[in-house]
N, C-alpha and C positions, 0 to 999 in steps of 0.2 A: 504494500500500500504506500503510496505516495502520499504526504502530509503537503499544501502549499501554504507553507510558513506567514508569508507575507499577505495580509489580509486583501480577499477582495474589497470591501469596503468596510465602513465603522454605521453601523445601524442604532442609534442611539448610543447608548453606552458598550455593548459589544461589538466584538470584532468578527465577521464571518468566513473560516477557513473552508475552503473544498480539499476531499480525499478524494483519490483513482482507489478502487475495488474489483476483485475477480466477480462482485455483484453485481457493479455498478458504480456511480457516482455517490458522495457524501457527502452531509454538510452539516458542521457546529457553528451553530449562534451561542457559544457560551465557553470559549476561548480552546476549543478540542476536548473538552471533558464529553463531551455527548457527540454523536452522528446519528442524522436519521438520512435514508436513502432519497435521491432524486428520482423520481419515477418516472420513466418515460429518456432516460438519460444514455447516450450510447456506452460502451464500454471503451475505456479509454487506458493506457498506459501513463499518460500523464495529461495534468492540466493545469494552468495560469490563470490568472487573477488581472485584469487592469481596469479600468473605468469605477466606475459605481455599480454596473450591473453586468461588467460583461464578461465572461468565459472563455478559455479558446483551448481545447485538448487535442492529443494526437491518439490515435487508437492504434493497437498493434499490430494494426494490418496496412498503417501510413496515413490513413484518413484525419484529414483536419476537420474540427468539427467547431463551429461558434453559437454563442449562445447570448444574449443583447438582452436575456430578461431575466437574470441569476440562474440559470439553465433550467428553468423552467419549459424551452423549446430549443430544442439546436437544429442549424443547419451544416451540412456539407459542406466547408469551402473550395477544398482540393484533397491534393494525397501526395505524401512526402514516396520517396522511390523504394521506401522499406523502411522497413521499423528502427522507431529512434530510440537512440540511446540517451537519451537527455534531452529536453523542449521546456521554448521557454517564452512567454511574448514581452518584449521587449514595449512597446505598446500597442494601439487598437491595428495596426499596419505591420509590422515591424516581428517579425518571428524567428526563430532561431532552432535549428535543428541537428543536435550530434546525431551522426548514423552510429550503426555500430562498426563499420571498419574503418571510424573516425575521420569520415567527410562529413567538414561543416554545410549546412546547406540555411538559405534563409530567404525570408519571403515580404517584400513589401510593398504587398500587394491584401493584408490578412489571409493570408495562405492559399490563395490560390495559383500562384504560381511560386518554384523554387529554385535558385542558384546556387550553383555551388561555389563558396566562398572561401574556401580550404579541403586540400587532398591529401594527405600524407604522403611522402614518398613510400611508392613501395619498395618494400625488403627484396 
């Protein structure tokens, strides 16, 4: 399970963290002491936090997925070339993608199109 540290927004006096789960999505309004499920939420490997309400995860099949209503609904925006090892949105445009044989790729576009931005030399 991935914890995103960094609060999607501050709703009053709490801060609201989103979890990635082999169930689904998560969410605590009570600083990660509790999670209850997002229903209707795709399955994701990881997900980011930027705006006041907005979402933006990768699922382990490469699918960008956004969500503009505390992911209450998401859409498709693209698909990374295979699954990452690290995602992260930089902001509402602005994304960032480790693969796993560590090409960086990034998108600023909100993820519907990706560049590679770094290759490793191969061994």
């Amino acid at each position: 399970m991935e914890v995103v540290l960094r609060p999607a927004h501050v709703q009053g006096e709490g801060i609201v963290e989103y979890a990635t789960t082999p169930d689904g999505l998560q969410v605590s309004h009570d600083g990660g002491v509790n999670f209850t499920a997002l229903t209707g939420s795709p399955l994701m490997s990881y997900v980011d936090a930027f705006g006041a309400d907005e979402l933006v995860g990768a699922g382990a099949d490469g699918q960008v997925h956004i969500s503009k209503d505390s992911g209450k609904t998401w859409q498709v925006s693209g698909r990374l070339p295979g699954q990452a090892a690290a995602f992260t949105a930089v902001d509402s445009q602005r994304l960032l993608a480790a693969m796993e044989d560590g090409t960086v790729m990034e998108s600023t576009d909100a993820g519907h199109r990706f560049a590679i931005v770094y290759r490793p030399a191969s061994s």
